[in-house]
C-alpha positions in Angstrom: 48.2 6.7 -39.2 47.8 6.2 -42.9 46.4 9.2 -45.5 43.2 9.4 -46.6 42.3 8.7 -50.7 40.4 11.3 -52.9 39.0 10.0 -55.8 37.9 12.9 -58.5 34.8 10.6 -59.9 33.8 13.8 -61.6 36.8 14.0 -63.4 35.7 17.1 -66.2 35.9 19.0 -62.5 39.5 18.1 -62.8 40.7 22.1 -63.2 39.2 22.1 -59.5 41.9 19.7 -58.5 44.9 21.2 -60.9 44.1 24.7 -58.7 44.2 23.2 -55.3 47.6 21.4 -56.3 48.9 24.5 -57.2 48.1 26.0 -54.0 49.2 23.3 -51.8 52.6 24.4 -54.0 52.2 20.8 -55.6 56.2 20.8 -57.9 54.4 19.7 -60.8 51.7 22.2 -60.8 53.3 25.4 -61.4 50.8 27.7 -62.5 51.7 27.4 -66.3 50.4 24.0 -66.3 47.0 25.2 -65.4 47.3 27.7 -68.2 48.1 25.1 -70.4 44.7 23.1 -69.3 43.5 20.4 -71.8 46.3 21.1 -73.9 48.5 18.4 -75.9 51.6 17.7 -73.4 50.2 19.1 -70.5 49.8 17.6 -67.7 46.7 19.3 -67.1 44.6 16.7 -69.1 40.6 16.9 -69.3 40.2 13.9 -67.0 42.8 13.2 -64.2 44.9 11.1 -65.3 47.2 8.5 -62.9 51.0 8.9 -63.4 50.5 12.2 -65.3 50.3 14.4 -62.2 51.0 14.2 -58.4 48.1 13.6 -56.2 45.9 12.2 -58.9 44.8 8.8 -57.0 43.2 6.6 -60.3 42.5 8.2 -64.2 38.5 8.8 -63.7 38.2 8.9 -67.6 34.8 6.7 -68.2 32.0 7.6 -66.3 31.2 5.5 -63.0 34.7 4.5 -63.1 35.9 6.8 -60.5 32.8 5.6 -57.7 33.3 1.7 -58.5 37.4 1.8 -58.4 36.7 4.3 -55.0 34.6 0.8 -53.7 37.3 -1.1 -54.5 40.0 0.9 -52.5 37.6 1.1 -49.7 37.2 -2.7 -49.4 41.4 -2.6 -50.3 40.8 -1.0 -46.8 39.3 -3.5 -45.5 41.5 -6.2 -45.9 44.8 -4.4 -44.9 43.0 -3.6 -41.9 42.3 -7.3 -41.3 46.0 -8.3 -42.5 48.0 -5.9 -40.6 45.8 -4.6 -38.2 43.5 -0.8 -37.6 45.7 1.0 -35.6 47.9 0.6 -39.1 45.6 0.9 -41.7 42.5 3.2 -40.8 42.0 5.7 -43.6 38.8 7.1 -45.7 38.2 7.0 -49.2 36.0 10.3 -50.3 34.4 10.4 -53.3 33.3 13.4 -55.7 30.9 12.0 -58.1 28.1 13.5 -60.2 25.0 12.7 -62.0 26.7 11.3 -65.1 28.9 8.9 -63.0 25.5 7.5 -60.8 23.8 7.3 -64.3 26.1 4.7 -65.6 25.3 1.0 -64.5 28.4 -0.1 -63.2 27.9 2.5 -60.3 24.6 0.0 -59.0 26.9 -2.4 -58.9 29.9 -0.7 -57.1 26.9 0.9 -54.9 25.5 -2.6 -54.0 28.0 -4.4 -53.1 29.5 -1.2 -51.0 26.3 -0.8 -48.9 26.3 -5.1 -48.9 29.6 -5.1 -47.1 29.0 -2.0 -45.0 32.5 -0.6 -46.2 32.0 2.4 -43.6 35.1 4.4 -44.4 33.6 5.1 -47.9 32.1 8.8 -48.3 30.7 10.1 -51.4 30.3 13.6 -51.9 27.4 14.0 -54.6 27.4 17.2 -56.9 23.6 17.2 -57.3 23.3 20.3 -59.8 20.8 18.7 -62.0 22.3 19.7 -65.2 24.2 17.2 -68.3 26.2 18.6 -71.0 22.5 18.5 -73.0 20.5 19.9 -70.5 18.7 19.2 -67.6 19.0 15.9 -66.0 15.5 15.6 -66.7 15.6 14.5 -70.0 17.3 11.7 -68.9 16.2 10.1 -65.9 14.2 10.6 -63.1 16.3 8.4 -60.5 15.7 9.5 -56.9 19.3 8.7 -56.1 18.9 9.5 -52.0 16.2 6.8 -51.8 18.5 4.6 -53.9 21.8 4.9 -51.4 19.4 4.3 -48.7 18.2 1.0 -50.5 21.6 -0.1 -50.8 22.0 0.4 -47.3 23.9 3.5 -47.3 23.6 6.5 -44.8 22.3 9.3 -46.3 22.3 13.5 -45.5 21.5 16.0 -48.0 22.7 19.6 -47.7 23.9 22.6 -49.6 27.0 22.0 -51.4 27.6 26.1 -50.9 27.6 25.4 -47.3 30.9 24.8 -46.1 30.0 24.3 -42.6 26.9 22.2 -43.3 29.6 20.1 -45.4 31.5 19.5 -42.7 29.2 18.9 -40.2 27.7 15.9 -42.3 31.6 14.9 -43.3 31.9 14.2 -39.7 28.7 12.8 -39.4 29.3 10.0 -42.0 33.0 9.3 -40.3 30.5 8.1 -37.4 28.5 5.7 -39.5 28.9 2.1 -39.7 27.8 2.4 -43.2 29.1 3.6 -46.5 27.6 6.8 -46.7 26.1 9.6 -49.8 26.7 13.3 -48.8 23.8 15.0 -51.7 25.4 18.4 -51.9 22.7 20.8 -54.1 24.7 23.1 -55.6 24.4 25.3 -58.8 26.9 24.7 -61.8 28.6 27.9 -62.8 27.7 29.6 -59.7 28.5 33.4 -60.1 28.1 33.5 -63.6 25.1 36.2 -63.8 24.0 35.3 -67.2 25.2 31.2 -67.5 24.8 30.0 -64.2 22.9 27.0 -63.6 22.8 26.4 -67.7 24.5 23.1 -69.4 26.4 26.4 -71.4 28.7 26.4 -68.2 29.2 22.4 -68.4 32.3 22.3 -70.4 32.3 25.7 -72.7 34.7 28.6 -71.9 32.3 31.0 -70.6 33.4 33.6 -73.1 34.7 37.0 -72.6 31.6 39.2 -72.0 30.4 36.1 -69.6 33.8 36.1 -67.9 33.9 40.2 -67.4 30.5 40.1 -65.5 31.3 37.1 -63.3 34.5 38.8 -61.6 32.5 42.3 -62.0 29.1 40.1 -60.2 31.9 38.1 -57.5 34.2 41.0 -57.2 37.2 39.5 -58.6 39.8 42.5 -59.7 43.0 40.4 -59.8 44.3 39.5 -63.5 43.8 36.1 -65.3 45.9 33.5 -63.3 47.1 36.0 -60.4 46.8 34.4 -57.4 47.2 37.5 -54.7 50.0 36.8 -52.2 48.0 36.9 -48.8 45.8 33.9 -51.0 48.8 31.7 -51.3 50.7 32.0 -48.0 47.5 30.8 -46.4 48.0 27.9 -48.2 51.3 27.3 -48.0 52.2 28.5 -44.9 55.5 26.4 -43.7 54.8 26.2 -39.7 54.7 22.5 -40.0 56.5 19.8 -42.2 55.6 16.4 -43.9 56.3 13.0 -42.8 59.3 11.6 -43.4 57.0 8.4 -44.9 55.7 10.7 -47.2 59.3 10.8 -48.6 60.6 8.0 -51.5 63.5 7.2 -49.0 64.3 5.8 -45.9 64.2 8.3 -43.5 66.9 8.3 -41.1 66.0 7.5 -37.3 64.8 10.5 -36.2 66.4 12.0 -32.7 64.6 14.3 -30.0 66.4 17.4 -30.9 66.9 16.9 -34.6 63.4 15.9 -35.9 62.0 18.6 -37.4 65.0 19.6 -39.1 65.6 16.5 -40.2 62.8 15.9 -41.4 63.0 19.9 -43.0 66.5 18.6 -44.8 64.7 15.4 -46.5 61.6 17.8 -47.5 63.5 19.9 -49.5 66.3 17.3 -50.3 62.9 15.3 -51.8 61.6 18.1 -53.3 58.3 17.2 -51.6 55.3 20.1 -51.0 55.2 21.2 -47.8 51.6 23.0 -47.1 48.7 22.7 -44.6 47.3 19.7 -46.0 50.2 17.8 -46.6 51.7 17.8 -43.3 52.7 16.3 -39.9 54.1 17.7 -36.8 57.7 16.1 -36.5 57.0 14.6 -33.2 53.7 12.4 -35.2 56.8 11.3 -37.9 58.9 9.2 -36.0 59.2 5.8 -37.3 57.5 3.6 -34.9 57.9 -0.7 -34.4 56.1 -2.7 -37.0 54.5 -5.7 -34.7 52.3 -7.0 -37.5 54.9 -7.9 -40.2 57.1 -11.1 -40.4 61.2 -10.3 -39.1 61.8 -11.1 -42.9 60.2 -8.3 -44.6 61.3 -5.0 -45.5 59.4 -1.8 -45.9 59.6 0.4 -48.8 58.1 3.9 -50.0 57.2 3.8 -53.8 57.5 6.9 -55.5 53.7 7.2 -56.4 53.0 6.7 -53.1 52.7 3.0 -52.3 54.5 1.7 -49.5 55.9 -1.4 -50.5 57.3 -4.9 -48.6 60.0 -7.0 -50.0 60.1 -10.0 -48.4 63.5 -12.1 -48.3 62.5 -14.5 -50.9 62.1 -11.9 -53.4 58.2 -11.5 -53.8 56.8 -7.8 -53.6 53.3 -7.1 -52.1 51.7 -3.8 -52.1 49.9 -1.8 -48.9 48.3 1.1 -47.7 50.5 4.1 -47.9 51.9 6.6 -45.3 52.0 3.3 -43.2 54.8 3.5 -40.5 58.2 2.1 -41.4 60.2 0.2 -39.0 64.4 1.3 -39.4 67.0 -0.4 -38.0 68.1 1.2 -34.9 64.6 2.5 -33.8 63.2 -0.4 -32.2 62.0 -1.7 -35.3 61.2 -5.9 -35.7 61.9 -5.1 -39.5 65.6 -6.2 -38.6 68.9 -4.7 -39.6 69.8 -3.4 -42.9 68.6 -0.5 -44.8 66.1 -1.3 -47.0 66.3 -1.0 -50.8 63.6 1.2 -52.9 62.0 0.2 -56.2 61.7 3.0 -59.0 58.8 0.8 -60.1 56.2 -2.0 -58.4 
């Protein structure tokens, strides 16, 4: 019942994630922020950046950061599942990671000790383009990474990363596996650029004007810079479903046959929360349901990040998985009576 995590390991791909917020119709992504990319004050920084922007899961600044703190939430995972139980706390953690992150040391480590404990619900996406801001990956190393996962005691599949039903054919492949598991997608950087593509140039460079005139002339791109046609958008942001109430920073009101889905429509808007294709749940999935696995003296809480929270009586504050269901009085809840109070902060 809980949400997945996406961790952006490859964080200089972060423009990637900035456009799909601002598809999803994300409040804090209007589409002047991604004009305003890697710009002082935006919140469009080169990295992701926690805190700065909704939907950013951890700041993947350093490389190998992203992959090792990604093995950290999956073995976080882990133990909730143990504490509270999987039919509560059952999510993946998927990774997108690329050369320079599996070059660093501190991903052998994170890698290790991921294939050691055979943290299954752990996928990482590979962008295996072969190319570093200098060049080549050549240069550098020669690392079969495949037959490195697989020493680690990962699963691994390898398959075109420009194959998006190949992709998801291995995606549901490694949600099989009792094993952490590398998807090694080959793809080319700067794919579509006729004169740059597949050339460190397209690493990090604006591909210039002349570049950037032959790539929507070569893809047939006729739309101006930053115009996002209408059909495009309404696909993803069609409004025939809603979001969890859990998804909200306040306690949702008990939620009745009849008045779920507006209800639920009131706080969405009320909470000024997306509403889109991928960040949504049919009413009927939202309703708060009875939390067996928590003492009668906590209280659930929804942290504005995204945490959900527990205050016990005594005071003390321990944080779990999010989206987890909350028990409200008057729904058969053993959370008790009273509504509970929300924290601004953890």
């Amino acid at each position: 019942p809980d949400r997945d995590r996406v961790v952006l390991s490859a964080g200089h791909g972060s423009k990637l994630q900035y456009a799909l917020h601002y598809l999803l119709g994300y409040e804090d992504m209007p589409i002047e922020e991604l004009q305003r990319f890697r710009q002082l004050g935006s919140r469009t920084a080169g990295h992701p950046e926690y805190g700065h922007a909704l939907g950013v899961e951890t700041t993947t600044g350093p490389l190998g950061q992203g992959i090792s703190t990604a093995v950290c939430m999956a073995l976080s995972e882990r133990m909730l599942a143990a504490r509270y139980g999987a039919d509560l706390v059952n999510h993946h953690t998927y990774v997108i990671a690329g050369d320079g992150c599996l070059q660093e040391g501190i991903s052998h480590e994170a890698i290790d000790l991921a294939g050691h404990l055979k943290l299954s619900r752990l996928i990482v996406f590979w962008d295996d383009n072969a190319i570093s801001i200098d060049g080549p990956t050549s240069l550098s190393t020669s690392m079969d990474q495949p037959a490195r996962f697989k020493a680690a005691g990962w699963d691994v599949q390898t398959v075109s990363g420009h194959d998006m039903e190949a992709v998801a054919v291995a995606i549901e492949a490694a949600r099989q596996s009792d094993r952490p598991s590398l998807i090694a997608c080959r793809t080319m950087i700067g794919k579509g650029a006729p004169n740059l593509g597949g050339s460190e140039k397209t690493h990090g460079a604006p591909l210039g004007e002349a570049e950037i005139a032959a790539t929507r002339e070569n893809i047939g791109w006729t739309f101006a810079p930053f115009e996002v046609p209408d059909d495009v958008l309404f696909a993803w942001r069609e409004r025939d479903d809603v979001p969890c109430p859990d998804l909200l920073d306040e306690a949702a009101p008990g939620l009745g046959e009849a008045g779920a889905r507006r209800d639920v429509q009131r706080l969405a808007k009320r909470m000024r929360v997306p509403v889109g294709p991928r960040a949504r749940l049919e009413a009927d999935q939202c309703r708060p349901q009875p939390c067996r696995s928590l003492p009668l003296d906590d209280r659930r809480l929804q942290h504005p990040a995204g945490e959900v929270l527990f205050r016990r009586d005594d005071g003390r504050r321990a944080a779990a998985s999010n989206d987890l269901h909350r028990s409200i009085p008057g729904t058969g809840g053993d959370a008790g009576g009273g509504a509970a109070a929300l924290l601004s902060r953890p």
